[in-house]
N, C-alpha and C positions, 0 to 999 in steps of 0.2 A: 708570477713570472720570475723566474731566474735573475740573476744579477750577477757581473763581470768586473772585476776591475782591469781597466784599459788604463794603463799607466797610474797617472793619478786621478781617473775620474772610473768613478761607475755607471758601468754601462748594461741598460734595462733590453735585450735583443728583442724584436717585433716578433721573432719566429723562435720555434723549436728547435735546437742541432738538426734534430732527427730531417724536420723542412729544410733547414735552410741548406743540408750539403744534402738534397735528394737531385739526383744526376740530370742535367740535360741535354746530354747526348749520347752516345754509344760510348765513345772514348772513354766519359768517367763510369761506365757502370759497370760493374763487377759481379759474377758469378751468374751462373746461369749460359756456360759456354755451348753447352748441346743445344743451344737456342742460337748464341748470338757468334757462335768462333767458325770461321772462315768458310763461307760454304754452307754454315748453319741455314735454317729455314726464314728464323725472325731475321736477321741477318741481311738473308738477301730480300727480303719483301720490301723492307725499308731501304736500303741502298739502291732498287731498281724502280719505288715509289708504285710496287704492283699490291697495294691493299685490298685483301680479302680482308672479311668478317670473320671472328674466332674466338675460342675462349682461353683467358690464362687458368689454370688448375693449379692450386698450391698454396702451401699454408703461411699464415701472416707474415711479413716482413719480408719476402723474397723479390720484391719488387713488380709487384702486378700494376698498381697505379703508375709507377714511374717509367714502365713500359711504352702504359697508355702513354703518356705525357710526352715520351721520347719522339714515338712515333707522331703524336701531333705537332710536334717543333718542327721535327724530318721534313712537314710537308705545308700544303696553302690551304689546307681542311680547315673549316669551323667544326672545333673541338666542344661537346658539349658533354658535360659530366652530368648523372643520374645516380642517386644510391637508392635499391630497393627498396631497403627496409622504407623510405619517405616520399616515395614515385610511385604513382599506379597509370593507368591504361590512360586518362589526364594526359598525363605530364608527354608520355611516350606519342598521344598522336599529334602535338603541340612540337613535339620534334622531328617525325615525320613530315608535319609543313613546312617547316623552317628547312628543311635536308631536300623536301622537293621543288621550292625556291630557288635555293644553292642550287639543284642543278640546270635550272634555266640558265645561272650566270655562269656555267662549267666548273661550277665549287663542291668538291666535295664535302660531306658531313661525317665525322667521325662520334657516335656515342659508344660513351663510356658508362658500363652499369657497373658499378662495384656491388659483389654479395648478388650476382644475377639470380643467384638459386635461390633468392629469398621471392622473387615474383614465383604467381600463382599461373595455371597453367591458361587462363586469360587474360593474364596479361604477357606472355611469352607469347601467346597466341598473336597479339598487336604485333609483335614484331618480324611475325613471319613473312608477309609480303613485300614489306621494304626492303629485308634481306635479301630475299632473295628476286628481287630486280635490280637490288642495287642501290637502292635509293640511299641508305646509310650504311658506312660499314662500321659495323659495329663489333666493338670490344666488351666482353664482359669477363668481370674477373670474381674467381669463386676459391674458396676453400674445400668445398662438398663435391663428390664424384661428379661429373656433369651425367656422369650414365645413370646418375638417380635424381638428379635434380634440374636437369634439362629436359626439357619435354621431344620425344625421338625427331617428330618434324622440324621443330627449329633445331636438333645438335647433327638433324642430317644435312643443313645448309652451314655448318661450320666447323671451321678446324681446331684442333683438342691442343693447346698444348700446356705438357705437366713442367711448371717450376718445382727445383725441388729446394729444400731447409740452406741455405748460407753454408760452407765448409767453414773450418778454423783460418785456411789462406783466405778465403771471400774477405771475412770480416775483420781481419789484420788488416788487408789492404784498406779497407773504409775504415778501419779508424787508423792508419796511417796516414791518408789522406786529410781526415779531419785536421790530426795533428797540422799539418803543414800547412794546408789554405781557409782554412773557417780563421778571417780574421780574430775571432775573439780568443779559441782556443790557445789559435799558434801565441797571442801573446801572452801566456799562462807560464808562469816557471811552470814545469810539471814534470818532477822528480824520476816518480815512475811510477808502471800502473801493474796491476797482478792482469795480465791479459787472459793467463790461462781460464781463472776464476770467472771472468769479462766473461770472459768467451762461452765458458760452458753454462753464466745463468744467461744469455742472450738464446741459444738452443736453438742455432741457425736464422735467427730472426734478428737483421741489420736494427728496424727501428726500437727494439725492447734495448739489444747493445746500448745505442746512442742515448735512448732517454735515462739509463742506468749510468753511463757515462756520464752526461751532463749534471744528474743530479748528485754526482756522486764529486765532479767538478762546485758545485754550487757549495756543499756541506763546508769543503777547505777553502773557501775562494778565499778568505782572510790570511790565510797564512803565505808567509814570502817564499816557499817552496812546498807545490802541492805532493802530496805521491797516498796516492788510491790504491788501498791495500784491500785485503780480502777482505777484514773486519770492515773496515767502510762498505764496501759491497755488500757485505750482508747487514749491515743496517739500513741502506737503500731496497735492498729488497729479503724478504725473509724466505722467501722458495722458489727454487727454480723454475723457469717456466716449462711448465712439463705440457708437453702434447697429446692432449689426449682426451674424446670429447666421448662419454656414455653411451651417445644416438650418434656419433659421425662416423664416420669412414674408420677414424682411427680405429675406433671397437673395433673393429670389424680386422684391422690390418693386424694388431696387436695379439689378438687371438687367433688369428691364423700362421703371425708367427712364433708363438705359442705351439701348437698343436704340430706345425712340420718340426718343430724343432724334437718334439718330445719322438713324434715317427721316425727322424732323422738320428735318434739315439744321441742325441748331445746333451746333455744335463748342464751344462754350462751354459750354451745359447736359454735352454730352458727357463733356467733360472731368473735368467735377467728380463725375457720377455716376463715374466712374472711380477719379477719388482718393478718395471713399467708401471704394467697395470693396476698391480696395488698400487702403486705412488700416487696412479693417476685417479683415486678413485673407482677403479671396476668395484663391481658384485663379487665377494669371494665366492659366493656358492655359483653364480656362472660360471666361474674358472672352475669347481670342483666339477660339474654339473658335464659339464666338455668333458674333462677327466675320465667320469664312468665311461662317457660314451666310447673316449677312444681306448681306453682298457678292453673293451669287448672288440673295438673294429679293430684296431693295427698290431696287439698283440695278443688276443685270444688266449686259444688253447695252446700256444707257446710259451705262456707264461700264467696259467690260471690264477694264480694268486691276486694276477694285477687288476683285474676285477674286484674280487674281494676288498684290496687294499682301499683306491679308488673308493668305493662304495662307503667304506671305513670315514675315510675323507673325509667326503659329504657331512656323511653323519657328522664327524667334529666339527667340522667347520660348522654348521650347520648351531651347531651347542654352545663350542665356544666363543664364537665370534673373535673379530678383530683386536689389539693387534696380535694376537698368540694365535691365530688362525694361518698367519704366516707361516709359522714353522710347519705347523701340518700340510699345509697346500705343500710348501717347500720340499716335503719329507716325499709324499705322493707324486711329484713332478720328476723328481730325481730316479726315483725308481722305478717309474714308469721309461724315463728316456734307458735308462741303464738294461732295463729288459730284453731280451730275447724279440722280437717280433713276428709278426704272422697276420697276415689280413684274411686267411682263409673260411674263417666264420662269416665274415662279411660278402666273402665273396659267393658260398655257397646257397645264404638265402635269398640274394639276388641271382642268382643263376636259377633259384630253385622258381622264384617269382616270374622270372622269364618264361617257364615253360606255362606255370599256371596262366599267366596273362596268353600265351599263344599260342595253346593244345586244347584242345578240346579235353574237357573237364572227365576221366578217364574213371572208369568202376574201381571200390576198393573191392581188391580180390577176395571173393566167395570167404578163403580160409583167416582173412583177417580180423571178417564182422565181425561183431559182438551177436552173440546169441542167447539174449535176455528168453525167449519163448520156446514152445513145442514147436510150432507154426517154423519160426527160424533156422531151429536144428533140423525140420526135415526137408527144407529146403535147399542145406548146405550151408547155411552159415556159419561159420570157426570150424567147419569139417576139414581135416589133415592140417589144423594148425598144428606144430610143434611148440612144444614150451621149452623155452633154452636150458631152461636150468635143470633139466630131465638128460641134459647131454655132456660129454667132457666138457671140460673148460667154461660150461654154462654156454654154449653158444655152438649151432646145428644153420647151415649156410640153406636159408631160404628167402624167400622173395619178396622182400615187403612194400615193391612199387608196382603202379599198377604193371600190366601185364606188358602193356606196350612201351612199356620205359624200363622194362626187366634189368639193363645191362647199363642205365644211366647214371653218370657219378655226379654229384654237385659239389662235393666238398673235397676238396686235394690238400688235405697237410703239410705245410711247408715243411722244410728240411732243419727248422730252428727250435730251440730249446726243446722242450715238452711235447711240442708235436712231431719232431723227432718218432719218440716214441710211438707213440699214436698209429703213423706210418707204417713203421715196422710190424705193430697186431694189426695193424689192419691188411695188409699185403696178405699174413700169415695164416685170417679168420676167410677173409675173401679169395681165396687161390682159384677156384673154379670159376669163380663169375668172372675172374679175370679183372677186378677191380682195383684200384690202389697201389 
């Protein structure tokens, strides 16, 4: 446990910073204003004492626990807390008697599941009937989508709401706070602290701040004027806390925005979602691996090359491995966003897939067959085929879909880089079928 000098004595604190200034009431709590600012939802539920059951969504330190806590002080509830990961179906119907007890004496019961997403889909099951009679309202707070870790029937009796990461003002203000009423701190000389540095290895997360603070307070506590510079910071922690989980949600956000940024043609946004992902640990060959995929979907035959490149990628990355994998992913990111784009490939063999799934499966026309046999050729197979390259230009305008789809186009060439082109022969080869 940490240790303070309070004038001339030292003093050993029962709690953590990070506990002992966790908020208990609305007044001190900070961030999270789409919830709690004037008119908000969390806001008026507690100010009119109308509690519904729901979930907090949002990643560590945003304050989901001290939510719960808030609202239990707000009211005359029996507050009972549960963590998954060490609660099973036990515990849960031990709190259903106790909540249908309370409401003989007109008490309500408040459970708190922290990490809800970690129960199994029988034990989320235990809690459906209570919910929804009413017997407990229950708070469960998660970091994982509830849309994939919620079972539908219990997330259709409750309401979703997303905390999001701490601003830089959120978390000034709590450790300005600190400063001034956490009896131990305020009586600290404390010179000055590199906040910027605070701030950006905390990564919207209050409690990482405060325990990097504290212990960062503890290393100088000897000296007659502290001041917490970067170098102290970074020997209280060596990396920042990056967000970012392989199997969570984040994968999942971080590649997506990844992938609009590169369709969106910004190689800057690009870039950066990338070094995320590295920083955070991704698969470079899943980031290369996306890459081919959208080389062929969002810019095609606009930019043919970017296929190629893409694929090239792979390959290195693939060889080289990490960290010189970087600069290739890098090299392939950049000029894929910088590209020309075209989603027309993508969009023609799903159009093309549309008719096969809801047309009746149509003859290949007589002159298209192959006519391996005698049998074949005298029954008209490849009869009045043309061979292109028997014509100008290698190419004689006939009909190569079935009969009853004669006049049908799938693939429309956008008006961008290389398919440009494209457009213009193809208008030029098709003029009577009226194509293109």
């Amino acid at each position: 446990m940490n240790k303070y000098k309070l004038g001339n004595k030292i003093v050993t604190p029962l709690k953590p910073l990070a506990e002992r200034m966790r908020p208990m009431s609305l007044n001190e709590f900070h961030g999270q204003t789409h919830l709690f600012g004037e008119g908000k939802p969390l806001k008026t539920m507690i100010e009119k004492s109308s509690l519904s059951s729901f979930i907090l969504w949002g990643p560590p330190g945003t304050g989901k626990t001290t939510i719960a806590k808030i609202i239990y002080h707000s009211t005359n509830s029996e507050f009972i807390q549960l963590n998954a990961v060490s609660s099973g179906v036990r515990e849960l119907r031990e709190v259903i008697r106790v909540a249908q007890e309370n409401l003989l004496h007109d008490k309500s019961t408040i459970l708190f599941i922290d990490e809800i997403h970690r129960y199994n889909k029988s034990q989320q099951d235990a809690l459906l009937s209570s919910v929804e009679k009413g017997e407990i309202i229950l708070i469960g707070a998660t970091t994982e989508n509830p849309s994939f870790e919620i079972i539908p029937a219990l997330r259709s009796r409750l309401r979703i709401f997303i905390l999001e990461p701490l601003s830089i003002k959120d978390l000034n203000n709590i450790l300005q706070h600190v400063l001034n009423t956490d009896e131990l701190v305020s009586s600290l000389n404390i010179n000055s602290i590199d906040t910027d540095f605070l701030f950006y290895l905390a990564g919207g997360d209050a409690r990482i701040m405060l325990n990097i603070f504290e212990a960062a307070i503890f290393q100088e506590i000897e000296k007659n004027e502290i001041v917490i510079s970067k170098d102290i910071l970074e020997n209280i922690i060596q990396k920042k806390n990056n967000l970012f989980d392989k199997t969570g949600e984040e994968h999942y956000n971080l590649i997506s925005a990844f992938i609009k940024s590169i369709r969106g043609s910004d190689p800057d946004a690009a870039v950066y979602w990338l070094a995320r992902m590295l920083n955070g640990g991704e698969d470079p060959l899943f980031i290369a691996r996306r890459m081919v995929v959208l080389a062929a979907e969002d810019i095609g035959n606009a930019t043919p090359n970017a296929l190629v490149l893409a694929e090239a990628a792979y390959s290195s990355v693939e060889k080289i491995g990490m960290p010189e994998a970087r600069i290739i992913l890098s090299q392939c990111a950049t000029y894929l966003a910088s590209c020309p784009k075209s989603n027309s490939s993508y969009n023609a063999i799903d159009n093309a897939l549309h008719d096969v799934n809801n047309l009746p499966n149509y003859s290949v026309p007589l002159h298209l067959r192959n006519a391996p046999t005698k049998l074949m050729k005298d029954i008209g197979y490849s009869k009045e085929y043309k061979y292109p390259h028997n014509y100008e230009k290698n190419f004689i305008e006939e009909n190569y879909l079935p009969t009853e789809l004669k006049k049908k186009q799938y693939y429309f060439p956008s008006d961008n880089g290389n398919e440009k082109n494209i457009t213009e022969r193809l208008k030029t080869l098709w003029k009577h079928l009226k194509k293109y």
